[in-house]
N, C-alpha and C positions, 0 to 999 in steps of 0.2 A: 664736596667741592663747594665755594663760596657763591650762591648766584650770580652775583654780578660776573663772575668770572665763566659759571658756565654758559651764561646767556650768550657769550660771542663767540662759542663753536658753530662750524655750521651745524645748518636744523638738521642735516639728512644723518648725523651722529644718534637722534633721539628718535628716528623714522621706521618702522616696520618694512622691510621689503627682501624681495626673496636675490639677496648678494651670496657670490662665494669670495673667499680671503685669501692673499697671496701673502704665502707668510715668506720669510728673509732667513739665515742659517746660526740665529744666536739663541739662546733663549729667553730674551729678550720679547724678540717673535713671534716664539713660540707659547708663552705665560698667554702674551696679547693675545695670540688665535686660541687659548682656550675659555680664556674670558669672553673673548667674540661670540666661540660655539655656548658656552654658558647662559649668555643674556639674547644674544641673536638670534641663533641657532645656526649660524652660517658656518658651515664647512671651510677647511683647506681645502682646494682644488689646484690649488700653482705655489710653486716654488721659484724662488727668486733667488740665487748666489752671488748677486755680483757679476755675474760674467754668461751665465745662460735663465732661461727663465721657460720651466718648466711646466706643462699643464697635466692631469687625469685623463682630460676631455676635449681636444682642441674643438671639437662640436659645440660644448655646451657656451651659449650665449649671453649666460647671466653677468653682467654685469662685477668684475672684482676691486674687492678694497685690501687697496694694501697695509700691511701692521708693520711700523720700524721699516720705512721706508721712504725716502726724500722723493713721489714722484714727480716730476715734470706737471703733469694732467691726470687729470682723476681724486677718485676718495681713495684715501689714506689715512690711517692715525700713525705719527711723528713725532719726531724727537729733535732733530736736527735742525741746525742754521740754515736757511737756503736764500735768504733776503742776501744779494751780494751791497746793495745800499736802502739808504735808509725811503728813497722813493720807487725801489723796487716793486715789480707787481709779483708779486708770489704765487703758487698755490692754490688760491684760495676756496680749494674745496679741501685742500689737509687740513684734518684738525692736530693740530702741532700748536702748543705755547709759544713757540717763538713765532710763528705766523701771525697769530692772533692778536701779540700784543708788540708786533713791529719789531721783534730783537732783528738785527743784523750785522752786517760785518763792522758797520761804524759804530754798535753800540755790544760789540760782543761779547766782552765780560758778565755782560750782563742776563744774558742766555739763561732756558731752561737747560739744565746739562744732568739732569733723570731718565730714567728710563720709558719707552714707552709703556710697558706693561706698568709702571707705580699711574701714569696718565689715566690709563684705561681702570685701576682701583678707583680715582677716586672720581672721574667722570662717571662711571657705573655706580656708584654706594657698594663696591665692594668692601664686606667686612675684611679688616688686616687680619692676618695670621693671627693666633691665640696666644701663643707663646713666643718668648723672648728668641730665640734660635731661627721662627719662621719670620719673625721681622728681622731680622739680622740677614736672613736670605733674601728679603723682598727688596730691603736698600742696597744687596750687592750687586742685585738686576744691572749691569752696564751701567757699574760702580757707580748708582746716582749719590752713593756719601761723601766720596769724595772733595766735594766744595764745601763742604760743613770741615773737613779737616787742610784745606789747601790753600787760604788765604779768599776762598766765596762764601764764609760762613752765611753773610747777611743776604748774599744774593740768594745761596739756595732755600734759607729760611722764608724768605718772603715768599719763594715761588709754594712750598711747602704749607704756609698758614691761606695762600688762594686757593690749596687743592684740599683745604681742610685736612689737612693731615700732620697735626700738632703735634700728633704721637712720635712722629718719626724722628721731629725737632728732640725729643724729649730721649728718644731711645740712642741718638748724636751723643748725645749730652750722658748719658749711662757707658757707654764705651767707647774704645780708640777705634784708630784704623784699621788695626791688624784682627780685630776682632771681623769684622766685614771681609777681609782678607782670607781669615782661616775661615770661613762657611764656605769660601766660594771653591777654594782648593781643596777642603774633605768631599764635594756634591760633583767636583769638576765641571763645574758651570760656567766656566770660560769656554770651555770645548765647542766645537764648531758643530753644527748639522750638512752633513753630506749625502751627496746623492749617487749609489754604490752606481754596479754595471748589472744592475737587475732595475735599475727607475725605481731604486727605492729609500726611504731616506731611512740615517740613522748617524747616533750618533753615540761617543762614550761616556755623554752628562750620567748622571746619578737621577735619570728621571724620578725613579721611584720614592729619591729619599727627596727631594725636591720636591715633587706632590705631595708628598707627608706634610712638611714645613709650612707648604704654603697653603695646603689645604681646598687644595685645585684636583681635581684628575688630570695633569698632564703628560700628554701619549702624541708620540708620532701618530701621523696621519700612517695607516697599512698601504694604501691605495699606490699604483706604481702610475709613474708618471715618465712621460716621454718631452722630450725636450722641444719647444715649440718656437724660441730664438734663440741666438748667440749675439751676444756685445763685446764690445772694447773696452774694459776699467783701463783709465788712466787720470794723470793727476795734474793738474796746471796750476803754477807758482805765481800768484797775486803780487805787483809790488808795491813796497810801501810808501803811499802818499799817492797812487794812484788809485783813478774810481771807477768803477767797473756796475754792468750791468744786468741783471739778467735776461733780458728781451734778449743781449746782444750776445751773451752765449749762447743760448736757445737758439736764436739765427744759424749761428756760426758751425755749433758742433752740433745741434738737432739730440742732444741727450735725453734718455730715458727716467734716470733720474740724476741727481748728485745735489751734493752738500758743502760747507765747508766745516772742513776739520780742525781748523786753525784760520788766525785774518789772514793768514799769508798762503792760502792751500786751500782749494778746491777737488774735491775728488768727484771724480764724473763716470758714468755708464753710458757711453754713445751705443746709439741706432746700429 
């Protein structure tokens, strides 16, 4: 990653301290939490779906950061838009590119639209994948190639030479779309992570062939976990030409987290 660029994460990204991680159910999340336990050593202890948020240990007190998660409050490493304008106060303990460098809804073609796990390569110095197949898997991570083939060439390029990761420009440029397409449907890495009726997670990805590629040990967490809240998802419809705040949904619906998915759509997790 380009200094200047990593200089404006927060410090507590490059800080020693004894956190556990609340991973989310994509693998996305998951890449992130193994990279996390890699260079941190922090464990999964909580599970986050969308709709309940799961702990190991409701006892244990340390402190969690979430991976691939838009929170409200707290450390997170992100991916998503959450500035609803452009003098919004975000955040600012996620280390999210679009936090950092003010994307929001008035400016949002312009967005990081990568995965968090490719964030967390190139804020770590993790080495890519060796082989052309594992970087094929690593840009299918929550389709970050798709703006290099969608009319965001320039955008996503630009974000790509700040994360120092040239290669990936260059590996765009070696194949189409449907190449990134077929890695993801032979590994099933779309597939969701759920939580059975034993507290335990699993899912149908292709873990195995997927840690091959990437060259990660990538493993569910074993550990059973019991359900520690329940939320509301739901989604509110932004209109256009109007301007919106985040203090003043935070006021209003008290959300856990949310993002937008589009200028016009807001997806939210209430209290």
């Amino acid at each position: 990653m380009k200094k200047d660029f990593k200089e404006k994460f927060p410090q507590w990204v490059f800080e020693d301290a004894d956190l556990t991680v609340c991973m989310s159910d994509d693998i996305d999340s998951l890449v992130g939490a193994t990279i996390l336990k890699q260079v941190k050593g922090w464990e999964v202890e909580h599970f986050y779906d969308f709709h309940n948020l799961y702990s190991t240990n409701k006892n244990d007190k340390r402190k969690a950061v979430g991976v691939d998660i838009a929170l409200v409050n707290g450390k997170t490493y992100d991916n998503h838009v959450t500035m609803l304008s452009s003098t919004s106060q975000p955040n600012m303990m996620s280390a999210n590119p679009n936090v950092i460098e003010k994307v929001s809804r008035d400016n949002y073609t312009s967005k990081f639209a990568m995965s968090t796990a490719l964030l967390l390569y190139a804020l770590y110095d993790i080495p890519l994948p060796s082989t052309e197949d594992g970087k094929l898997m690593l840009m299918s991570i929550d389709s970050s190639y798709l703006g290099f083939y969608k009319g965001f060439k320039k955008v996503q390029c630009d974000w790509l030479e700040k994360m120092g990761m040239e290669e990936m420009i260059h590996l765009q440029e070696r194949h189409g779309l449907m190449d990134f397409v077929e890695v993801k449907r032979r590994f099933v890495s779309s597939d969701k992570i759920i939580m059975n009726e034993d507290g335990v997670l699993e899912t149908t990805m292709q873990l195995e062939g997927i840690s091959n590629l990437l060259e990660l040990d990538i493993q569910l967490p074993t550990k059973e976990f019991e359900i520690r809240k329940q939320f509301t998802r739901t989604s509110y419809d932004l209109k256009q030409g109007s301007s919106y705040d985040n203090g003043m949904i935070e006021i209003h619906y008290d959300p856990f987290s949310y993002a937008l998915t589009g200028k016009q759509k807001l997806q939210m997790t209430l209290m």
